[in-house]
Structure formats: C-alpha cells, structure tokens
BALOBA-1460 file (C-alpha; in Angstrom, 3 decimals):
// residues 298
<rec num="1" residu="x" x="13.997" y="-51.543" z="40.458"/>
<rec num="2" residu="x" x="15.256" y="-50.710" z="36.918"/>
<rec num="3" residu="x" x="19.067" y="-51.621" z="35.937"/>
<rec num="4" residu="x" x="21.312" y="-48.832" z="36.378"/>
<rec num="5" residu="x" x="22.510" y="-46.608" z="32.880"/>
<rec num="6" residu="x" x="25.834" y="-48.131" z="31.670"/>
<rec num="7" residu="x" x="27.649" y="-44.632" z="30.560"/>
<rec num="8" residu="x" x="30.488" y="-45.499" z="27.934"/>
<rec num="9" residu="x" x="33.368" y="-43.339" z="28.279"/>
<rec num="10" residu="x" x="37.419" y="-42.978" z="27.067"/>
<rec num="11" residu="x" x="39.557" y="-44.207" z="29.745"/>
<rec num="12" residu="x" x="41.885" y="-40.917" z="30.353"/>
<rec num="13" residu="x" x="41.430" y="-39.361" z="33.579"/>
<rec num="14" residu="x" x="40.370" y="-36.357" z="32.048"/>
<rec num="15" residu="x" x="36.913" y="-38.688" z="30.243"/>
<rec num="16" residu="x" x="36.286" y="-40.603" z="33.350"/>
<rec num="17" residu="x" x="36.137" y="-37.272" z="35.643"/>
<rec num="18" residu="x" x="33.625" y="-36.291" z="32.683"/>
<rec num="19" residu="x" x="31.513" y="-39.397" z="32.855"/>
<rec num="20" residu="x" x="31.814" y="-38.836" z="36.641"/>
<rec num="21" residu="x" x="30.258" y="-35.291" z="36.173"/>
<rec num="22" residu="x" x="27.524" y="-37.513" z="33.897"/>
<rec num="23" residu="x" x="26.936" y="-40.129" z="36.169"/>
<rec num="24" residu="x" x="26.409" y="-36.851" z="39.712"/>
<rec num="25" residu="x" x="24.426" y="-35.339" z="37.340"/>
<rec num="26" residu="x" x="21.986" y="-38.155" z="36.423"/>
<rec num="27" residu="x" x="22.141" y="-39.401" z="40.307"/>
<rec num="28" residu="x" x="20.541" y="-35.954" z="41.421"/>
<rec num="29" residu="x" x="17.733" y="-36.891" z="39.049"/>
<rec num="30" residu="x" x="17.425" y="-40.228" z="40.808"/>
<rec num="31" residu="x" x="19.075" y="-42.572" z="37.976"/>
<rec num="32" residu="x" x="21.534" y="-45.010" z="38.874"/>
<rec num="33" residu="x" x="24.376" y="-45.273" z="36.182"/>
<rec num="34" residu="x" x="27.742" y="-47.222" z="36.301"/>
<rec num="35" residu="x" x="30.921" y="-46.651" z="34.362"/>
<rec num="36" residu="x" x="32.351" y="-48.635" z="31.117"/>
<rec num="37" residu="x" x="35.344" y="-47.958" z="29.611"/>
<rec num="38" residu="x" x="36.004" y="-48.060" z="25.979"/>
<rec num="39" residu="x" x="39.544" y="-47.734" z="23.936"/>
<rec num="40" residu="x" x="39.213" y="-45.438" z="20.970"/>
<rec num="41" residu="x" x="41.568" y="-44.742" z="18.042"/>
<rec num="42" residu="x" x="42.980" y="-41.628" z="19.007"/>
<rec num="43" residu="x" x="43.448" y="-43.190" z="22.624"/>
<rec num="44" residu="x" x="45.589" y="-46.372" z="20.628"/>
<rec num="45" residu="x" x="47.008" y="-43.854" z="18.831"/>
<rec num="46" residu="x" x="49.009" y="-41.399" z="21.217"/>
<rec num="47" residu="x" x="51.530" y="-39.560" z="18.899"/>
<rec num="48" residu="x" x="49.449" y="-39.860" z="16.105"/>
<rec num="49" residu="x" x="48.762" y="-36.274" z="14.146"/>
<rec num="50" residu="x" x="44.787" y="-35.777" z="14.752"/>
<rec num="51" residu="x" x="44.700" y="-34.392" z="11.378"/>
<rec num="52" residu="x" x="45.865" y="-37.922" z="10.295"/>
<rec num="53" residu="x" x="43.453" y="-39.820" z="12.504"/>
<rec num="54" residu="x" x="40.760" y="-37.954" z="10.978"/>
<rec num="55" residu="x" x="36.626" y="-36.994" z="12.153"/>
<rec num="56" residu="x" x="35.456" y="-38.868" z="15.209"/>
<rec num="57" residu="x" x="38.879" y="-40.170" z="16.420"/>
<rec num="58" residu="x" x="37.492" y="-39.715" z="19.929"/>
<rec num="59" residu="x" x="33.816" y="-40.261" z="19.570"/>
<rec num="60" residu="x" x="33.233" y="-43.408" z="16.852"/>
<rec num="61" residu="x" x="34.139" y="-46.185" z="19.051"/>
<rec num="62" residu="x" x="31.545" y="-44.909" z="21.800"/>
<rec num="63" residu="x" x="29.242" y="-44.643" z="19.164"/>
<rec num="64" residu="x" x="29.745" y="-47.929" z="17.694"/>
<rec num="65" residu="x" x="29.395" y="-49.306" z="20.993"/>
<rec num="66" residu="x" x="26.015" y="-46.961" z="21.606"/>
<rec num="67" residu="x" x="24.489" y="-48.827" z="18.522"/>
<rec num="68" residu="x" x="25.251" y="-52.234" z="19.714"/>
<rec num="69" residu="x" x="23.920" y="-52.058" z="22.514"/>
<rec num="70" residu="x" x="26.372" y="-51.976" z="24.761"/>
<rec num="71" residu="x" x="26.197" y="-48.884" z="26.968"/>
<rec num="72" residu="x" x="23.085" y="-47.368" z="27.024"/>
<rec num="73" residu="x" x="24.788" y="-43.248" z="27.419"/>
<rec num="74" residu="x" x="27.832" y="-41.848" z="25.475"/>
<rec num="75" residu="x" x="29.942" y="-39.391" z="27.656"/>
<rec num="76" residu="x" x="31.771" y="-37.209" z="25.456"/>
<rec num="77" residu="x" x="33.339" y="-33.609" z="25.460"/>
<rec num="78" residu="x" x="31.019" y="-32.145" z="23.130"/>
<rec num="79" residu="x" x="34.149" y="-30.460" z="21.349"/>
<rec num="80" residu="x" x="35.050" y="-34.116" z="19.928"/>
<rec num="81" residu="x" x="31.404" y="-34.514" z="18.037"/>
<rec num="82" residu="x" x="32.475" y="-33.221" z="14.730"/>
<rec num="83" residu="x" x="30.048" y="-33.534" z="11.404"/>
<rec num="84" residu="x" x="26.719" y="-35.331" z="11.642"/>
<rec num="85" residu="x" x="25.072" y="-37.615" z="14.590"/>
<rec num="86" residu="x" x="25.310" y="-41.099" z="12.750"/>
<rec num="87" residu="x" x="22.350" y="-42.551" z="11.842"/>
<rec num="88" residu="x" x="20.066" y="-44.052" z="14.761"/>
<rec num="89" residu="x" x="21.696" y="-41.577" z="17.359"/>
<rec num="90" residu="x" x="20.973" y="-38.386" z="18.904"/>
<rec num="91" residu="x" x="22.224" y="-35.663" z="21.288"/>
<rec num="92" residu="x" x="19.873" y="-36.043" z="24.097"/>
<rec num="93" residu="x" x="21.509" y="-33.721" z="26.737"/>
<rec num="94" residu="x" x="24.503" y="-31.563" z="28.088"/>
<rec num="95" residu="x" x="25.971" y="-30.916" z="31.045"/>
<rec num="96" residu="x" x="26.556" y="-27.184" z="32.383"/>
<rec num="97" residu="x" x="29.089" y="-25.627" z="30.585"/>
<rec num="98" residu="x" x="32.202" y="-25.112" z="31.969"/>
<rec num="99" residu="x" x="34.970" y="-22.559" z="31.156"/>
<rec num="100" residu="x" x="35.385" y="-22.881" z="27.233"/>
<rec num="101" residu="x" x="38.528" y="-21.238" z="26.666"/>
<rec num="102" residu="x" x="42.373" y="-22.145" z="26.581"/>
<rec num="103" residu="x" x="44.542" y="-21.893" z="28.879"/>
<rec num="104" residu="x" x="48.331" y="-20.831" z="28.415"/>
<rec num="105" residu="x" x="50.144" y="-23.636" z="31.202"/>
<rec num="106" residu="x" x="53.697" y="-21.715" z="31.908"/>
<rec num="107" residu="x" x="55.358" y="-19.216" z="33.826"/>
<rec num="108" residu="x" x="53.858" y="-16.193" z="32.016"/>
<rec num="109" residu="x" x="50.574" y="-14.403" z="33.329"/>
<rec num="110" residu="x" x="49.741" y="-12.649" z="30.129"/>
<rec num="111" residu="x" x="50.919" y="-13.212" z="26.749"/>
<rec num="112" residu="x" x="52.716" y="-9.883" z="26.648"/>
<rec num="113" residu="x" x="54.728" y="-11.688" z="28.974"/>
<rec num="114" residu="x" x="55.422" y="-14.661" z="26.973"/>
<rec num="115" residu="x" x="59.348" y="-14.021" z="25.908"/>
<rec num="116" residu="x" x="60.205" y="-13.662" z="21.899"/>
<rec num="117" residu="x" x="60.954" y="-17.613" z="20.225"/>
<rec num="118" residu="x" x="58.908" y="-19.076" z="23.444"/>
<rec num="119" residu="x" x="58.274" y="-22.541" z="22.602"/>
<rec num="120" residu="x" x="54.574" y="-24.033" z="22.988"/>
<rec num="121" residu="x" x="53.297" y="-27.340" z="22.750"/>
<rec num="122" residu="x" x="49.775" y="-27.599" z="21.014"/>
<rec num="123" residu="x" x="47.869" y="-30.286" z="19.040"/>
<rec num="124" residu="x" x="45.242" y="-27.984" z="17.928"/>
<rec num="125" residu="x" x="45.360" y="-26.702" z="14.327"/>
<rec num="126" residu="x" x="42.864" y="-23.817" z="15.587"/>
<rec num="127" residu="x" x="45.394" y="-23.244" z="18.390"/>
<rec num="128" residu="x" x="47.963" y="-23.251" z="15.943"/>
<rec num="129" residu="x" x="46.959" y="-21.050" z="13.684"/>
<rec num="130" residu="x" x="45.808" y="-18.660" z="16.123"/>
<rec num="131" residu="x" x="48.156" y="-18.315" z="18.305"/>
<rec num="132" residu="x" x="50.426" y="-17.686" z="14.993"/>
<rec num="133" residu="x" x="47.968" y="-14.461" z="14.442"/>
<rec num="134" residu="x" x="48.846" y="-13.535" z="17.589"/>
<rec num="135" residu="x" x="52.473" y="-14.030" z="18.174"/>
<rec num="136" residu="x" x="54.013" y="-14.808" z="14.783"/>
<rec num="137" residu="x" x="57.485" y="-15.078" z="16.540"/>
<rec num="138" residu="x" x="56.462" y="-18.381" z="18.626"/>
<rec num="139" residu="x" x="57.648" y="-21.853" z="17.995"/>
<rec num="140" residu="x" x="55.254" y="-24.088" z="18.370"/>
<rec num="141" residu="x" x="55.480" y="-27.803" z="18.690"/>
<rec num="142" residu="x" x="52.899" y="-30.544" z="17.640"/>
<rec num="143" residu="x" x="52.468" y="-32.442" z="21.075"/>
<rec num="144" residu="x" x="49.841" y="-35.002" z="21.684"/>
<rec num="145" residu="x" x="48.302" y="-36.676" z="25.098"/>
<rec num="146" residu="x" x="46.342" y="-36.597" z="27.580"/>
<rec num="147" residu="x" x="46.326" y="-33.678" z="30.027"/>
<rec num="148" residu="x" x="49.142" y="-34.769" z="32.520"/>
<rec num="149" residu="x" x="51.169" y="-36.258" z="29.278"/>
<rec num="150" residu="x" x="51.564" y="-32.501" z="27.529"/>
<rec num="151" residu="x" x="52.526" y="-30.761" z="30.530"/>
<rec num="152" residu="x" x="55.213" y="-33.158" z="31.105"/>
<rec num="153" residu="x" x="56.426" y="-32.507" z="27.853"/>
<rec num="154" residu="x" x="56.658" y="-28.859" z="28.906"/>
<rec num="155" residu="x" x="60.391" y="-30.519" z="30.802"/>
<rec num="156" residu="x" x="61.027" y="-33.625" z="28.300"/>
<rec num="157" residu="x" x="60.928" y="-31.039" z="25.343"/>
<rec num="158" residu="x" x="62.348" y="-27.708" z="27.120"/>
<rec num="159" residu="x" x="59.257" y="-26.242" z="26.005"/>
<rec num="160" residu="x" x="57.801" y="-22.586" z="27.694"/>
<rec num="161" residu="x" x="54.469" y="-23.607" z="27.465"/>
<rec num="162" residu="x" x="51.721" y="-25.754" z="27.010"/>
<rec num="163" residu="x" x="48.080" y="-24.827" z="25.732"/>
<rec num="164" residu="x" x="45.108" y="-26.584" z="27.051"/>
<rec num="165" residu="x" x="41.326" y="-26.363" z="27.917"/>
<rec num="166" residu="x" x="41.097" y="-24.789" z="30.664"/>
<rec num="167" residu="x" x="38.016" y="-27.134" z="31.512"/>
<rec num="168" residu="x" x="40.187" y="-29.775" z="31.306"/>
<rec num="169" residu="x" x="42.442" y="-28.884" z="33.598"/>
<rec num="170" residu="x" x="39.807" y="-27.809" z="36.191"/>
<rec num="171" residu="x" x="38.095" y="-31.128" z="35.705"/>
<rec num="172" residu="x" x="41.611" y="-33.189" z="36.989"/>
<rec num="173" residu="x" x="42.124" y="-30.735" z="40.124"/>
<rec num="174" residu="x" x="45.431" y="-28.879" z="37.485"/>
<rec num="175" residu="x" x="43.956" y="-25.556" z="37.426"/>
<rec num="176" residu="x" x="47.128" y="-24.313" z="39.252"/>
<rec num="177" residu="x" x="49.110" y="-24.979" z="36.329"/>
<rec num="178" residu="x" x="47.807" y="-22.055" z="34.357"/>
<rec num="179" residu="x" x="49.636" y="-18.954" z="33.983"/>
<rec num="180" residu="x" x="46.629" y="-17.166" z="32.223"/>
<rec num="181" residu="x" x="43.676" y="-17.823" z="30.275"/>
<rec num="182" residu="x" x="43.150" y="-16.504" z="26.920"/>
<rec num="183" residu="x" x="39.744" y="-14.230" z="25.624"/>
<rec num="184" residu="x" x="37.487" y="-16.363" z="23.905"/>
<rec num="185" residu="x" x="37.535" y="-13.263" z="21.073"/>
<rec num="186" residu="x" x="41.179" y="-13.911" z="21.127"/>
<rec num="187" residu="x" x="41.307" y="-17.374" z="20.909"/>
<rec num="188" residu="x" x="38.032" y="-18.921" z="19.832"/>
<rec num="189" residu="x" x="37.222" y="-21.651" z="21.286"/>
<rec num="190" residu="x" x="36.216" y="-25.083" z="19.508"/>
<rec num="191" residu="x" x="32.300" y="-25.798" z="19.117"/>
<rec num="192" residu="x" x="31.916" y="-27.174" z="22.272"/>
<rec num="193" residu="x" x="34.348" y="-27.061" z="24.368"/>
<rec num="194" residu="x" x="34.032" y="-26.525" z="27.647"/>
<rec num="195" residu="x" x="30.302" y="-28.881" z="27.367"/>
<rec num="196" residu="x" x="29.920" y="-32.993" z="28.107"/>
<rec num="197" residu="x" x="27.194" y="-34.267" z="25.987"/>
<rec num="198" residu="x" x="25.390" y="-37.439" z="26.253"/>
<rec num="199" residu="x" x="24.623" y="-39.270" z="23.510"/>
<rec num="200" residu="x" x="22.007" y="-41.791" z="23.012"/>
<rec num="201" residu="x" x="20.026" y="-44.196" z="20.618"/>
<rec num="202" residu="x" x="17.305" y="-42.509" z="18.600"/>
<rec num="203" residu="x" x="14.013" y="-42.793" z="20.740"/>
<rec num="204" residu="x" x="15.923" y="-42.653" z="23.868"/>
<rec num="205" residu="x" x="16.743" y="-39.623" z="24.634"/>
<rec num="206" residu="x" x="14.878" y="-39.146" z="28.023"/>
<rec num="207" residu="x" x="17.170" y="-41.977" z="29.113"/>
<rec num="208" residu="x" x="20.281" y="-38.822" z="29.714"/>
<rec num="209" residu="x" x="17.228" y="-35.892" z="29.485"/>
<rec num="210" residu="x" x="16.948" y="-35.372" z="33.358"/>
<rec num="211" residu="x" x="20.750" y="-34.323" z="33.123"/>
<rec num="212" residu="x" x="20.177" y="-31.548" z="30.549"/>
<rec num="213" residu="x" x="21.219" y="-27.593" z="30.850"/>
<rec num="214" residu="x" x="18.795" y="-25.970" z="28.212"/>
<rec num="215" residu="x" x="21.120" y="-22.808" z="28.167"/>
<rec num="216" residu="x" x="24.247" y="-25.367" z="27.688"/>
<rec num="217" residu="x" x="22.394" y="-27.209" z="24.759"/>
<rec num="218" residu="x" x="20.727" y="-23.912" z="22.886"/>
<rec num="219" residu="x" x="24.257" y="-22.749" z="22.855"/>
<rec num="220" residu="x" x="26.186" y="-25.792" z="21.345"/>
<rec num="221" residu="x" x="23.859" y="-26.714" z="19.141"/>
<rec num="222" residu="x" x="24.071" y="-23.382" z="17.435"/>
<rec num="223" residu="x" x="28.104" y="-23.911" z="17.452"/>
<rec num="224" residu="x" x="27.946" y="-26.921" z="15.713"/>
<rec num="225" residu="x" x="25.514" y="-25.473" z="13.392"/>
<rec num="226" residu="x" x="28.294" y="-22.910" z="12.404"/>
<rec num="227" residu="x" x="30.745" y="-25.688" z="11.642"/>
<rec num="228" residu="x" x="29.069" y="-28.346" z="10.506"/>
<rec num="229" residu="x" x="27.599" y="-25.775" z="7.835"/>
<rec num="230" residu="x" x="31.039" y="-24.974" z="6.592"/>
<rec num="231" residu="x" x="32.968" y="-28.176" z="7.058"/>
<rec num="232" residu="x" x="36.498" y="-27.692" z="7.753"/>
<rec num="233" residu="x" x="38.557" y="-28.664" z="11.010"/>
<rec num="234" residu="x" x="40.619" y="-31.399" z="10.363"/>
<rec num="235" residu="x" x="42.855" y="-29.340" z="7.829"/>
<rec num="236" residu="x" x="41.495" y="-25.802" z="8.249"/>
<rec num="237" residu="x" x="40.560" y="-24.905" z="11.470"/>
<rec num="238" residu="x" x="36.847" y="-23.795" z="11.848"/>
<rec num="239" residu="x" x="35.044" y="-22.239" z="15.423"/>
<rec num="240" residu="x" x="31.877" y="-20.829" z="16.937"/>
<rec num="241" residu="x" x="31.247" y="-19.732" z="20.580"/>
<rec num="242" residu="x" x="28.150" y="-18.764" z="21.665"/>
<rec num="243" residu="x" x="27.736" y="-16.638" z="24.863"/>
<rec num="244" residu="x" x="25.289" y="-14.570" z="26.912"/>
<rec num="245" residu="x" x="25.118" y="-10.887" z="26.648"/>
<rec num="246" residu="x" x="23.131" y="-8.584" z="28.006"/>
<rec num="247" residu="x" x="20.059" y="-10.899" z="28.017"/>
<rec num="248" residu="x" x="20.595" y="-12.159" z="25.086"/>
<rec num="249" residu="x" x="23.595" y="-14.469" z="23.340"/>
<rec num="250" residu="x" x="26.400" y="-13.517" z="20.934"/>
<rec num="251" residu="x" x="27.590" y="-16.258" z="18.655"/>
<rec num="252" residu="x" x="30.714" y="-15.712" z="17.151"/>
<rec num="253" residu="x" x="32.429" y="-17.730" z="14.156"/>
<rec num="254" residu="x" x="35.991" y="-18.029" z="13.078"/>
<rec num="255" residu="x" x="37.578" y="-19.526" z="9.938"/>
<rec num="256" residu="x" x="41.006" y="-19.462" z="9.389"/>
<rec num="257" residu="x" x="44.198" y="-19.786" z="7.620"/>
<rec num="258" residu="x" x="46.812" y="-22.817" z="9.117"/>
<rec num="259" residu="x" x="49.842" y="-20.701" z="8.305"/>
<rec num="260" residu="x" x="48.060" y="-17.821" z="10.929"/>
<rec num="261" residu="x" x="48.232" y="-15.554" z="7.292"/>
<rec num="262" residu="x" x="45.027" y="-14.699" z="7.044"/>
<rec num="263" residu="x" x="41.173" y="-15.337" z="8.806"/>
<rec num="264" residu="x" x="37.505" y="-15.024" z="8.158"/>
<rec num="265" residu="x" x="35.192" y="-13.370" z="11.356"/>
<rec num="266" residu="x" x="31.785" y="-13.190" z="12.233"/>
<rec num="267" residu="x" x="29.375" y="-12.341" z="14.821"/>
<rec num="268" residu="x" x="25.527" y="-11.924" z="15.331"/>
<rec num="269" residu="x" x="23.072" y="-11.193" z="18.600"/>
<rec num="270" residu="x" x="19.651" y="-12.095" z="19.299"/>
<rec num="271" residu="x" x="17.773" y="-13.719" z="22.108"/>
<rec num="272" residu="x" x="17.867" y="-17.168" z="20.582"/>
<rec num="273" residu="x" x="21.558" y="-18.318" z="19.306"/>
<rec num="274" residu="x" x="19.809" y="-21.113" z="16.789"/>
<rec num="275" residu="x" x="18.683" y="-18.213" z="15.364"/>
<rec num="276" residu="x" x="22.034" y="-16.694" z="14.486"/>
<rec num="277" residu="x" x="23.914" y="-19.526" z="12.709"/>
<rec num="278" residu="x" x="22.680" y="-18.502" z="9.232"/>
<rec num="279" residu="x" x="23.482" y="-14.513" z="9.785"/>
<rec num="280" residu="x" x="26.818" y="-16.133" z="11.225"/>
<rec num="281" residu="x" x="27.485" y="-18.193" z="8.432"/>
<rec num="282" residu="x" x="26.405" y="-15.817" z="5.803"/>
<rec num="283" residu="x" x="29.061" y="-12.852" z="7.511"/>
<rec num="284" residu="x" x="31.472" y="-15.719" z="7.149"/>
<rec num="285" residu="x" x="31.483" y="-16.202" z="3.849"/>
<rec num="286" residu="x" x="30.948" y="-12.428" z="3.038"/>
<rec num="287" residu="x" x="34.523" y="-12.321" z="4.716"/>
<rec num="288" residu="x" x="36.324" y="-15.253" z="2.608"/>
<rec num="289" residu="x" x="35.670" y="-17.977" z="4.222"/>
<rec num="290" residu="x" x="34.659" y="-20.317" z="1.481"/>
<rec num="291" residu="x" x="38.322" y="-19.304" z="0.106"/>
<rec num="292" residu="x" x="40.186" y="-20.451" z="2.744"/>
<rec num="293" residu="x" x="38.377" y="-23.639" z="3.184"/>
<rec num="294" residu="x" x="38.779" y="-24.551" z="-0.786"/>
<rec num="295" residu="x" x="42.574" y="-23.695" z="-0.701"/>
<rec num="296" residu="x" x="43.052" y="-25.930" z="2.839"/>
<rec num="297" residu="x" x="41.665" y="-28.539" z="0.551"/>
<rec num="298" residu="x" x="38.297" y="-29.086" z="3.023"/>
C-alpha cells in the first residue's frame, strides 16, 4: 500500500478548508493524503502591508518546503501564485473553480445602497483602486487578516464594510455575511481567485493530476498569462478573468491606476482562452497600460 500524499498548506481556517477540498478531491480518485501545516511570512506577519511583504508572501514557504522534500502537494489559492513557478516546480492541477468575485460584507445589498463617506476595510490594492473608480466618495481602510479577523474589524474600527472573496467566505460556512456580490466586469477579479491549485515537483505532476478540472486550469492559466506578461500587482494592481460564454470563453484584463484616476481594459473571445492572452495583452497596452505600470514604478 503506497504512503499517503502529505499536502502542505497555511494554517488559517480559510487554507486548511482548501487543503480539505484538496485532500476530498484526491480521495474520490482513490489517493490517500494527510495534512501539514506550514507558517509563511505573510501568516508571521499579520498587519504587515502586502505591498511591503512583497511576491509570494503566501506561497514561498510551501514551495520551499515542496523542494525539500517535505510535503509531496502544495495547496494554495491559485490567486497567491504571482510571477513564475520556481525552478524544479510545476502546476500540476486545480480544483473546480469556485465563485471568483468579491463580496461587499455589510448591511447594504447593492452598492447604490452603500451611504456617501461609508468606510471599507480592504487589503487589496486592486480592490482599492477599484472600488475608488467606482465610488470616489468612500473611505477605505488598509485592514489585514484572515477571514474572521477583517470582519471583526468591521466593529473594532466602526467600519461599514468589509470586502472579501466571496469563495472565501463560502469555503468557512460565512456566506451569510455578504450583503451583495460585486460583477466580475465591475470588479475584476485577481488571476485566480476563486481556484486551489496544487503544486508539485517537476516530474510529478500525476502525483495531484487525478484532482484536476481541465476547464478550471485552461482558464487560470490564461489569467496568469495576462499578468505575468505585464508584471505589476504589488504596486499597480493588474487582473484577468476568464469565463465561459456562449460556448466559448471571454478573458478579460484590467490594469489600473492606485489613486482609482485612471485604467487600462481589455477583452477577447474564442473557444480556447490560452489563445486570447496575446490579443488581451496587446488591447492592453493599445489602452495605456504600459504607462501606468512605468509611472507605479513596476
């Protein structure tokens, strides 16, 4: 009988219930995984800015511990993979997508609802900026967490409202706390979100392969291709969504501004969404968004 998959995960509630999702997944292939728990920086960082933590604040530490050999599957929310796979490791499967958009956590059900000067909590630069687009007269408030931390803050802070993943949410039974959930062509979601990827060694993939949703990969693969092609994120915020339509998918970009002042969109269909990023990309820059990534200093 052959040893059971050690799945490295974060320890919030929100990445276990992920790695749980992993581990059902992988058991209704017939493989036998178990649970380790590994501390990453932004986890030993709490109040820490992301923007100061930097690229892979969530993921290096699983990957580090991938490439020594000491979990044999990464579980991560694909949304935290940012840049490059490091050398010797691959993206061997994802999970069925879940929702991928963000979720407005207060007493509003629409954001025409949302009262002038609200006050929202947000650690997201591409929720930031936005949600500035949007609603120029919010406040918003750099708040940091996991998911039960920054919707208590909603009290400790006297804020209106907290935005979130609405996956998230779902994934730690707190889907009643959301008022409303916004568009994806309103607020783009982040490559990724909404998809758990397992990561593996080079050469290993078929080791998380029985797990995989080919729809779910095709589609964040082509994301990341967006991004990854114009860099960005940690100090301009940079997204892609792909999406069915009409049998076919849509994948949508979205560069923008920090300050909310200004924003770069694109969108291309086909039946294949790897075989949109470069239409994507090149609509992108068409609409400044080589501009706005040289003046956010990317």
């Amino acid at each position: 009988m052959s040893a059971a998959l050690r799945l490295g995960t974060r320890g919030s509630p929100l990445a276990r219930a992920q790695a749980d999702l992993a581990a059902t997944a992988l058991r209704a292939s017939g493989v036998e995984s178990e649970i380790v728990v590994i501390s990453t920086r932004g986890d030993e960082a709490p109040a820490a800015p992301l923007a100061e933590l930097g690229p892979g604040a969530f993921a290096s530490a699983l990957e580090e511990a991938l490439l020594a050999g000491a979990v044999d599957v990464a579980v991560h929310s694909a949304k935290d993979l940012t840049g490059e796979q490091p050398a010797g490791l691959a993206l061997a499967a994802f999970l069925p997508r879940a929702d991928p958009r963000d979720a407005w956590c207060g007493a509003a059900a629409s954001l025409d609802e949302v009262p002038a000067g609200a006050r929202v909590g947000t650690s997201s630069l591409r929720r930031s900026a936005l949600l500035r687009r949007l609603r120029p007269d919010l406040e918003l408030l750099a708040i940091r967490g996991n998911v039960q931390t920054r919707l208590d803050r909603r009290a400790a802070d006297r804020l209106d409202a907290v935005v979130l993943a609405a996956c998230g949410l779902e994934r730690v039974g707190l889907a009643d706390e959301i008022g409303f959930r916004f568009a994806a062509e309103a607020l783009m979601p982040e490559a990724g979100q909404g998809a758990i990827a397992l990561q593996t060694r080079t050469g290993e993939e078929g080791l998380a392969a029985p797990a995989d949703d080919l729809a779910t990969h095709g589609a964040v693969l082509a994301e990341r291709g967006v991004t990854r092609r114009l860099g960005g994120g940690c100090r301009v915020p940079v997204a892609a969504h792909a999406h069915p339509v009409d049998g076919g998918w849509r994948l949508a970009g979205w560069v923008g501004d920090p300050t909310g002042a200004e924003e770069a969109r694109a969108e291309a269909t086909g039946p294949d969404p790897a075989l949109l990023v470069d239409d994507v990309v090149a609509g992108l820059r068409e609409a400044g968004a080589d501009r706005l990534l040289a003046e956010g200093g990317a």
